[in-house]
C-alpha positions in Angstrom: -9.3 -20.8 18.8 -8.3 -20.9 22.3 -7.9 -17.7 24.8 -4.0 -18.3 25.3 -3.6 -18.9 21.3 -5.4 -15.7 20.6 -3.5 -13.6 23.9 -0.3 -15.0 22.4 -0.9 -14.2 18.8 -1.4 -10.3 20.3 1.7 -10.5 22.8 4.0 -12.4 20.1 2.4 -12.0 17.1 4.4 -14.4 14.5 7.1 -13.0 12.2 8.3 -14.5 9.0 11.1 -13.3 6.5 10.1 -13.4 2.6 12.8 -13.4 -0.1 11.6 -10.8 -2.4 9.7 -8.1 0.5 11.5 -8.6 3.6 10.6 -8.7 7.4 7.1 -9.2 7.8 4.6 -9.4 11.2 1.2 -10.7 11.2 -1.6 -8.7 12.6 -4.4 -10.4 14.0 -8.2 -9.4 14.4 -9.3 -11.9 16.5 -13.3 -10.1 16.2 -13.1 -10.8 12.3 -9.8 -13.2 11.5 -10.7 -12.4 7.9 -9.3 -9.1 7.9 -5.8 -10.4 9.9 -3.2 -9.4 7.6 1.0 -9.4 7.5 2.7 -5.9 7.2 5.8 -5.2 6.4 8.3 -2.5 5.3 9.6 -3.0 1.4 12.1 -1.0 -0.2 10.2 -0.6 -3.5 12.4 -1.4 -6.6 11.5 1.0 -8.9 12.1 4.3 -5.9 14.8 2.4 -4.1 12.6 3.6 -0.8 10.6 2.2 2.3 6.9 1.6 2.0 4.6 0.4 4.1 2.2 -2.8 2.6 -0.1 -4.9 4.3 -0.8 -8.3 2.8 -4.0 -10.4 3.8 -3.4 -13.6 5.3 -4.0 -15.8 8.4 -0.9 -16.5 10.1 0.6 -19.4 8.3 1.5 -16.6 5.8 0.2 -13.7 3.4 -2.4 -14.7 0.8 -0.1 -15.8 -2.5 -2.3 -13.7 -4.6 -1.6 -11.0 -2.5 2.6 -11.8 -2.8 2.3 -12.1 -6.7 -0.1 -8.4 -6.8 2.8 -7.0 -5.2 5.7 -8.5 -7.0 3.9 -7.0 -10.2 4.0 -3.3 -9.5 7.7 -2.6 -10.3 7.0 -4.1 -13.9 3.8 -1.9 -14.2 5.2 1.3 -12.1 5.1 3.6 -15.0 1.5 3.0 -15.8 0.4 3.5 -12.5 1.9 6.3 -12.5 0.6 7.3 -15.7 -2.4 6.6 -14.6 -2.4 8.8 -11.2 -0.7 11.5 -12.6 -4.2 13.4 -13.6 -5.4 12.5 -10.0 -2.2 14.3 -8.4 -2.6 17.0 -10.6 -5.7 18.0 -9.5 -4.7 17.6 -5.7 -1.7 19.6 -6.3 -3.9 22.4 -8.4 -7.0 22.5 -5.7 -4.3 21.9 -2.4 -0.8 23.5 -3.6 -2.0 25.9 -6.0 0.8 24.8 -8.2 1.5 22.6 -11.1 2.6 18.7 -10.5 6.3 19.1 -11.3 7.1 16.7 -14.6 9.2 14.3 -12.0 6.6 13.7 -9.5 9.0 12.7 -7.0 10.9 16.3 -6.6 7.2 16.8 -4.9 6.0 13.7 -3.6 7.3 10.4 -1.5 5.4 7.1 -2.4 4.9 5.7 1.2 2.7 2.3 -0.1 0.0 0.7 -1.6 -3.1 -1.3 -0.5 -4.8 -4.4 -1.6 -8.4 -5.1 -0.3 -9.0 -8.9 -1.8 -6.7 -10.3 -4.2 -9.3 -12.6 -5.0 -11.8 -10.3 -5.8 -12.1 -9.3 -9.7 -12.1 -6.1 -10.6 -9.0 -5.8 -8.3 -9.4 -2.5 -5.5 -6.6 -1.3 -4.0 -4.3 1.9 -3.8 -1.4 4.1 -4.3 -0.5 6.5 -1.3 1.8 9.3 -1.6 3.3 12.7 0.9 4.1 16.0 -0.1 7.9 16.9 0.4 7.0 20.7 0.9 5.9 22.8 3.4 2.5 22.2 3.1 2.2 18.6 4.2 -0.6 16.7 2.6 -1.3 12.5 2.7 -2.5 11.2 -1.0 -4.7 8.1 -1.5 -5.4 7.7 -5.0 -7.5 4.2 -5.1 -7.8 1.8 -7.9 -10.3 -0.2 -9.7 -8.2 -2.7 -11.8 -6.1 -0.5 -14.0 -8.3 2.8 -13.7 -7.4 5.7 -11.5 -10.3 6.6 -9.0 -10.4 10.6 -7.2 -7.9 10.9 -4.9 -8.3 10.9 -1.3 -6.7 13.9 0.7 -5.3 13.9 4.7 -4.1 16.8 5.9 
């Protein structure tokens, strides 16, 4: 690629509109193009709010893989869930010194998820959540296909 083409791509970076997630812009690495990916804001379905999701791509467009991982989570949003809920009771155990409350999201804001490589079997990506309370705590909890890894705390 050329100087100008890889200035412009930083200056201008190209924008595209998908039918199901929205507004999306494409962010470039121009050291390693294989991590350039699209991000975009998505009102999740299932929550009815905002979250942040990045898609791997080049900058004709996201990675369709990627597009279909996404679309899936509403239909399997329960079992993730399911699945995280030991995870974020832990966290909220060791951090909060408190119980998880049985409707997770009186105490928590889902703010994304995270796909490394759709192409890459078993599947790694993530869940990320905030604390609502005073004590304000970022929650990763990554995942390898289906299973629920240990959760990753920023404070």
């Amino acid at each position: 690629m050329s100087i100008l083409h890889d200035l412009k791509l930083k200056l201008t970076p190209p924008r595209i509109t998908d039918p199901d997630l929205g507004s999306m812009v494409f962010l470039s690495d121009l050291i390693a193009p294989e991590r350039s990916y699209w991000e975009c804001e998505w009102t999740f379905p299932k929550t009815g709010t905002a979250i942040t999701i990045s898609l791997p791509g080049d900058e004709n467009g996201p990675a369709p893989e990627t597009r279909e991982f996404y679309l899936s989570l509403p239909g399997r949003f329960e079992a993730i869930l399911a699945a995280a809920r030991p995870k974020l009771e832990k966290i909220f155990e060791e951090w909060l010194k408190q119980d998880l409350p049985q409707d997770i999201f009186s105490a928590l804001k889902l703010t994304g998820f995270e796909i490394e490589d759709a192409k890459t079997l078993p599947l790694r990506w993530d869940i990320s959540f905030e604390t609502t309370g005073e004590l304000w705590l970022g929650i990763i909890i990554p995942f390898i296909g289906d299973t629920a890894q240990a959760a990753v705390v920023d404070t």
